[in-house]
DRENPA-158849 format. One record per residue: residue number from 1; z, y, x of N, C-alpha, C, CB in turn; residue in one letter. Coordinates in steps of 0.2 Angstrom, whole numbers, plus 5000, padded with zeros to 4 digits. Glycine has a CB too. Layout:
residues N
{node NUM,{Z,Y,X},{Z,Y,X},{Z,Y,X},{Z,Y,X},A};
...
***
This chain:
residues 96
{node 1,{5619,4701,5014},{5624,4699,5009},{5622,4701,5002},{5631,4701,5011},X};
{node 2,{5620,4710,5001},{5620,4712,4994},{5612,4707,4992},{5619,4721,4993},X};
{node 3,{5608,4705,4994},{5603,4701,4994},{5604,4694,4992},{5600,4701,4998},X};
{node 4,{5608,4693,4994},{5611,4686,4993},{5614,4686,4986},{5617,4685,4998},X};
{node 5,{5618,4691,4982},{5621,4692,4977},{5618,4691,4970},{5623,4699,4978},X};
{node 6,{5611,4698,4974},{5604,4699,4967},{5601,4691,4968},{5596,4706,4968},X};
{node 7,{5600,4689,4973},{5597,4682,4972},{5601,4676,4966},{5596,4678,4979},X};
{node 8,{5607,4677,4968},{5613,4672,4964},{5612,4674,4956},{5621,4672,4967},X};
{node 9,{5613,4680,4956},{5614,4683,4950},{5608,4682,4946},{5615,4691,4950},X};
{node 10,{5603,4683,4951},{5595,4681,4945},{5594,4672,4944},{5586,4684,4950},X};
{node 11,{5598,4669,4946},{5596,4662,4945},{5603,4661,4941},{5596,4657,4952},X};
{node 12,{5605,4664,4938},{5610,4664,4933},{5605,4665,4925},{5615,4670,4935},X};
{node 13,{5602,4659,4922},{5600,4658,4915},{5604,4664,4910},{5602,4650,4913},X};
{node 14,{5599,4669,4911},{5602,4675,4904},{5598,4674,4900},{5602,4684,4904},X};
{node 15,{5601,4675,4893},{5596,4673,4887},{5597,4679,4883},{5598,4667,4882},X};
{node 16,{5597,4686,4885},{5599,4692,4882},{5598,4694,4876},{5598,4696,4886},X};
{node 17,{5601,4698,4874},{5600,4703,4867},{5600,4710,4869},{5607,4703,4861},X};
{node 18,{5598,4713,4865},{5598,4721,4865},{5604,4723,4865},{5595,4725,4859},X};
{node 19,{5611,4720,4862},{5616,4722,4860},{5621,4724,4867},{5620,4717,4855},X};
{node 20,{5618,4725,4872},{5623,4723,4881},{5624,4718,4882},{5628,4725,4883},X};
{node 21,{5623,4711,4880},{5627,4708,4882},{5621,4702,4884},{5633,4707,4876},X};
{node 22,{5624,4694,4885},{5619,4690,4886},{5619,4684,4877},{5621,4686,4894},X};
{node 23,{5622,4687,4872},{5624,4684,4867},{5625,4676,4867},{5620,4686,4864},X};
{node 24,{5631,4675,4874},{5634,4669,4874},{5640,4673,4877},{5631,4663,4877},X};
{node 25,{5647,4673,4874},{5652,4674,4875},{5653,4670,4882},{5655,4674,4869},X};
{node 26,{5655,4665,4883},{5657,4661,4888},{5653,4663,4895},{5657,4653,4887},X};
{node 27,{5645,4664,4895},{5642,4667,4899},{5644,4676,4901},{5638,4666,4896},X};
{node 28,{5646,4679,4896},{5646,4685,4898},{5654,4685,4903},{5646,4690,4892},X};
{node 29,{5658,4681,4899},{5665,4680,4900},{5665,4679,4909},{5668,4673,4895},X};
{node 30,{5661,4673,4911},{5661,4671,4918},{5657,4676,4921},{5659,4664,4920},X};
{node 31,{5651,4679,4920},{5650,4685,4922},{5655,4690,4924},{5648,4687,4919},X};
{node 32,{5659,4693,4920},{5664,4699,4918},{5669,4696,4924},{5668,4700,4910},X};
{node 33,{5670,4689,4924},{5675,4688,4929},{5674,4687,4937},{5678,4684,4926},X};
{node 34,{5666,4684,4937},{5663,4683,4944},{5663,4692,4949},{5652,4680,4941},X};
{node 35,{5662,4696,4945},{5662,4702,4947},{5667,4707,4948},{5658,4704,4944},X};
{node 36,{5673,4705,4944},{5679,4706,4944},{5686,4707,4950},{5679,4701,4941},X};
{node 37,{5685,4710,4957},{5689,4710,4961},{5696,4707,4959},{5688,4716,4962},X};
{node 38,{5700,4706,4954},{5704,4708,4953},{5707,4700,4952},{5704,4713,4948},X};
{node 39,{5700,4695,4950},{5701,4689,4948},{5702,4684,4954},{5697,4687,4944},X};
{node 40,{5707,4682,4958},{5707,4677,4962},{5700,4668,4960},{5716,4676,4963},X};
{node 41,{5701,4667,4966},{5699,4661,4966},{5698,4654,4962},{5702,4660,4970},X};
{node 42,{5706,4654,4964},{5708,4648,4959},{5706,4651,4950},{5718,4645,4960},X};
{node 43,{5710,4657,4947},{5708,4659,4944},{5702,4660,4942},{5709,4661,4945},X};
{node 44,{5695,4661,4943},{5689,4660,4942},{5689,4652,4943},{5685,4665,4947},X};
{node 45,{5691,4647,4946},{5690,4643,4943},{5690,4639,4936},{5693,4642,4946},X};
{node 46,{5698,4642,4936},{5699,4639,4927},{5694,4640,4924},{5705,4643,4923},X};
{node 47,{5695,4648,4924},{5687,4651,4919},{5681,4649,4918},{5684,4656,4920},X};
{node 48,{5680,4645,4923},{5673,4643,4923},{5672,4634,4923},{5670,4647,4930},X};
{node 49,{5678,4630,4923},{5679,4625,4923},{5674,4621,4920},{5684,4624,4920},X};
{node 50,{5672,4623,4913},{5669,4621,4907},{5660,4621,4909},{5671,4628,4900},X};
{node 51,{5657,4626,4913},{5652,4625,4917},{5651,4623,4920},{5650,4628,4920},X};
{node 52,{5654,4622,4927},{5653,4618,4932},{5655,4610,4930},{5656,4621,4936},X};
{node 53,{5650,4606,4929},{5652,4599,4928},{5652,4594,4934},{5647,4598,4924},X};
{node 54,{5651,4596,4938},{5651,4590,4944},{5656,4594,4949},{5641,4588,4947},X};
{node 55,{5660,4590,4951},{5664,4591,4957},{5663,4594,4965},{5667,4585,4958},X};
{node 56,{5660,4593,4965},{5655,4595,4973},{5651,4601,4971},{5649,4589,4975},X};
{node 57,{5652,4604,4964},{5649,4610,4965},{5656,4615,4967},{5645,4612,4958},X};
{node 58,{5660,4613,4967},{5667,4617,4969},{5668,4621,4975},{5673,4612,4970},X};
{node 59,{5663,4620,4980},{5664,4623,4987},{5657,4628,4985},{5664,4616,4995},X};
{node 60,{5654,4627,4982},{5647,4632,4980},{5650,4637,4976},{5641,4629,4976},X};
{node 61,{5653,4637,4969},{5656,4641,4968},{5661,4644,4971},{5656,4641,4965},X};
{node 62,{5666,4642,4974},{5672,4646,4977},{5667,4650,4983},{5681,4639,4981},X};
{node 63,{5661,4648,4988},{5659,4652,4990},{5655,4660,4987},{5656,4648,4993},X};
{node 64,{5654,4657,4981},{5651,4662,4976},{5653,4669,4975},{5650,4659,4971},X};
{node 65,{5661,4665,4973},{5667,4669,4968},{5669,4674,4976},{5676,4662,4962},X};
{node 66,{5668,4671,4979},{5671,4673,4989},{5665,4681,4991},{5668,4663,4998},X};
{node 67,{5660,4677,4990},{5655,4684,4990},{5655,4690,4987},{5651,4684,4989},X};
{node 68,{5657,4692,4983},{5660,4695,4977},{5667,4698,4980},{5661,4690,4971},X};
{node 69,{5669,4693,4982},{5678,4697,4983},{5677,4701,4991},{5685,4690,4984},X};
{node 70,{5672,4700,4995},{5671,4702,5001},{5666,4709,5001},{5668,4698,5004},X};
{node 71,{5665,4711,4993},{5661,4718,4992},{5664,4724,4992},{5656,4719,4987},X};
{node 72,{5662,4730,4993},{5667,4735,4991},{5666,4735,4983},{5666,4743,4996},X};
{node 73,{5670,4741,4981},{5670,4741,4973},{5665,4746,4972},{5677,4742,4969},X};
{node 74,{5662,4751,4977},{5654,4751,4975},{5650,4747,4972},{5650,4752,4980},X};
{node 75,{5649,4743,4979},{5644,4737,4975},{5644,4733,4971},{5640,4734,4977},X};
{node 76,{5651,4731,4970},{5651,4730,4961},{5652,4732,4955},{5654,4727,4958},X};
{node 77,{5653,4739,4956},{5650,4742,4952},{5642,4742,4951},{5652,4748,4952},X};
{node 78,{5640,4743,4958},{5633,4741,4956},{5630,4737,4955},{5629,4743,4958},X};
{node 79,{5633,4732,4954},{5629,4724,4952},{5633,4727,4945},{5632,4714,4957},X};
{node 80,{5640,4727,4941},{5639,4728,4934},{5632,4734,4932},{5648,4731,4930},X};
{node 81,{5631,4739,4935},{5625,4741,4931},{5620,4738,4934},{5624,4748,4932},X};
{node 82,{5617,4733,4936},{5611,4729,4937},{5611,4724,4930},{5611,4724,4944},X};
{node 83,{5618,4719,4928},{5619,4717,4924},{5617,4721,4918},{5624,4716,4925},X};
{node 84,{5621,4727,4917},{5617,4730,4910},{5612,4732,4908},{5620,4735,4907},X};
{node 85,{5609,4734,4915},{5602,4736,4915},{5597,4730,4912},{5599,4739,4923},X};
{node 86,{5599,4723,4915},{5595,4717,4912},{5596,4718,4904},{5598,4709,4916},X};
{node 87,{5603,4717,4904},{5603,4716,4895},{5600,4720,4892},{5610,4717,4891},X};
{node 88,{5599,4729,4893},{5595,4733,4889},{5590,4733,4893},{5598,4740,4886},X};
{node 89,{5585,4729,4895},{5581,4731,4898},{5574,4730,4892},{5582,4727,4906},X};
{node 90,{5568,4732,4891},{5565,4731,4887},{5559,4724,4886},{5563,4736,4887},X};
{node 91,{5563,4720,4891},{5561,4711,4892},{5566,4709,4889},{5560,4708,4899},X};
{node 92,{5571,4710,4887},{5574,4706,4881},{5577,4708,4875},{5579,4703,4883},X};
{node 93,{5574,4701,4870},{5571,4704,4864},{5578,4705,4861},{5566,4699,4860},X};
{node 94,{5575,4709,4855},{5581,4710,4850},{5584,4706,4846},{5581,4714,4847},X};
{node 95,{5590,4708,4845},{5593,4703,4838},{5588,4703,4832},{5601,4705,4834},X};
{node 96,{5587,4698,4829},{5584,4697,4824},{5588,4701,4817},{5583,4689,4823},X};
***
């Protein structure tokens, strides 16, 4: 299952900065909340409304947002430090 996680997570398009972040607010935003115990379902829906353009990707992501809610809060904590390790990692460039 944690395999499953890093694989989703790496097919997630980052365009990073040095600054921590992926320098698209809306991206970091559904990140912060994909990883987020705290965020239900439907909830993570709303948030991510604006992404998901096609209707039938609804049962992929509620599986998605489901994998996540089935981890302990170790390993999301350790997926947020995989996240930040990508942002400051020295493969993505810096702000200009």
């Amino acid at each position: 299952m944690k395999l499953a996680v890093v694989f989703m997570l790496a097919a997630i398009p980052i365009c990073c900065y040095a600054s921590g972040s992926s320098g698209c607010s809306m991206l970091d935003n559904i990140i912060e909340r994909t990883i987020d115990p705290s965020v239900s379902v439907v909830d993570y829906h709303a948030t991510i409304k604006e992404a998901v353009t096609f209707p039938y990707y609804k049962e992929a992501v509620t599986k998605f947002k489901q994998c996540f809610l089935d981890q302990s809060e170790e390993t999301l904590k350790n997926v947020q430090v995989m996240v930040e390790a990508i942002y400051n990692s020295e493969d993505c460039p810096e702000e200009a």
